[in-house]
C-alpha positions, 0 to 999 in steps of 0.5 A, spaced: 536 516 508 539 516 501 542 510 501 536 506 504 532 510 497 536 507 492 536 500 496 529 500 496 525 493 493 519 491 491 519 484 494 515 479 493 519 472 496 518 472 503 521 467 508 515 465 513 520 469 519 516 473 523 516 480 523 518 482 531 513 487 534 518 492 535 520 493 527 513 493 526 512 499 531 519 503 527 516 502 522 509 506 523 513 510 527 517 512 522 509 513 517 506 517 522 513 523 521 510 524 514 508 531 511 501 532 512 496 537 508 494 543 513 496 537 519 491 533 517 494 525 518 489 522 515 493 515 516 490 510 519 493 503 519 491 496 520 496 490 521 495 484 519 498 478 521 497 470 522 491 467 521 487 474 519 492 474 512 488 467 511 480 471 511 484 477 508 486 473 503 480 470 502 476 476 501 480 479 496 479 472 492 471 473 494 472 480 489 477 478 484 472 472 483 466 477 482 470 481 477 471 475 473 463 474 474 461 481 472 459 482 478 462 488 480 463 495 479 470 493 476 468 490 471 473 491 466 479 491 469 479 483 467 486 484 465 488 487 472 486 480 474 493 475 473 496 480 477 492 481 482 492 474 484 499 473 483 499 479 489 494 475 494 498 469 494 505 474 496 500 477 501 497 470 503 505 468 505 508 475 507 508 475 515 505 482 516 500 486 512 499 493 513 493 496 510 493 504 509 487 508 510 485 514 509 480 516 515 478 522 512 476 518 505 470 519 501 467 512 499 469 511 491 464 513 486 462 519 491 461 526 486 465 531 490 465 538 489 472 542 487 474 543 493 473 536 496 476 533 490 482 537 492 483 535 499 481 529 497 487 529 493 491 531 498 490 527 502 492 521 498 499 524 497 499 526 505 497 519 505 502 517 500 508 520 503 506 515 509 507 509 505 514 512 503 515 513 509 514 507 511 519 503 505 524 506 507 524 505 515 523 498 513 528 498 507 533 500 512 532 496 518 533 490 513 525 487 512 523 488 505 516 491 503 511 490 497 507 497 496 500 494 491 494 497 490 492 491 487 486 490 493 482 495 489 480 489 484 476 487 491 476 493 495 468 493 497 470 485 500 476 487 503 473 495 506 468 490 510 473 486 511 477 490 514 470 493 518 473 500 520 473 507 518 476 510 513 477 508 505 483 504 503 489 507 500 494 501 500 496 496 502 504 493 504 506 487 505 513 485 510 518 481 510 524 478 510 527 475 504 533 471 502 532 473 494 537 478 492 535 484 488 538 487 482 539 495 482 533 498 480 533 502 472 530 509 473 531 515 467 530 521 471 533 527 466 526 526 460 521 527 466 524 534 468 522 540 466 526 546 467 523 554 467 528 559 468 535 560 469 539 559 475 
């Protein structure tokens, strides 16, 4: 699992190479192992393929247009809006999408009290480790995986989209590729605090 850690990759160059069926149920399976706030498993999981990535698309563009507009409660998040274009074309071309919910979610904007807030929170993370889970498995059965939060600049479009319960937390495109992927850089000792001695 290490060795699967430090390969892991953003992809955003998928070959238009179907995900088998079997990868695709590894790597859920592998979700679903995830450590989960007082055994909660808030996950829910929506996979996308063929030509429901075209409608998934599609919505997304609905929401970043209505974001441009002014028209959505994102307003302001204009400058997020190259990026998120940039994401629905790999989405559009990815062969598989997975939508990652949390089924215990609180729609966005609810005012929650502290202790809602907090299993909200952890929640996400339950929901989060999940999404890590899942890279890795996919990283090391050789498909490559992109994790966005792009899809909230359209998340009210793509929330009726998707048309079931629960509030998005991610979404991951699956794929293989032929790009080859650089090391990735990451500085680790700044962000380490130590208290106490051993």
């Amino acid at each position: 699992m290490i060795e699967a850690i430090y390969k892991r990759r953003s992809v955003r160059r998928f070959l238009p190479r179907p995900v088998p069926q079997d990868v695709i149920e590894k790597i859920l399976e592998a979700a679903v192992q995830a450590p989960s706030a007082k055994n909660r498993q808030p996950w829910k999981f929506v996979v996308v393929r063929g030509r429901e990535r075209r409608d998934m698309v599609s919505a997304m563009k609905t929401g970043l247009q209505k974001v441009r507009r002014g028209e959505s409660r994102f307003t302001g998040w204009e400058p997020y809006i190259p990026s998120a274009v940039y994401t629905a074309r790999i989405l559009e071309l990815a062969p598989v999408t997975i939508f990652v919910l949390n089924k215990q979610g609180r729609p966005l904007g609810e005012n929650l009290s502290v202790p809602d807030k907090i299993m909200e929170i952890c929640d996400l993370e339950s929901v989060s480790a999940a999404v890590q889970n899942m890279s890795l498995a996919a990283t090391d059965l050789g498909v490559g995986s992109l994790w966005t939060c792009n899809i909230f600049l359209a998340y009210d479009e793509l929330k009726t989209w998707l048309n079931t319960d629960g509030e998005m937390a991610a979404a991951m495109a699956f794929g293989y590729t032929d790009k080859p992927l650089p090391p990735a850089r990451r500085e680790w000792k700044n962000s380490v605090l130590y208290r106490g001695e051993d």
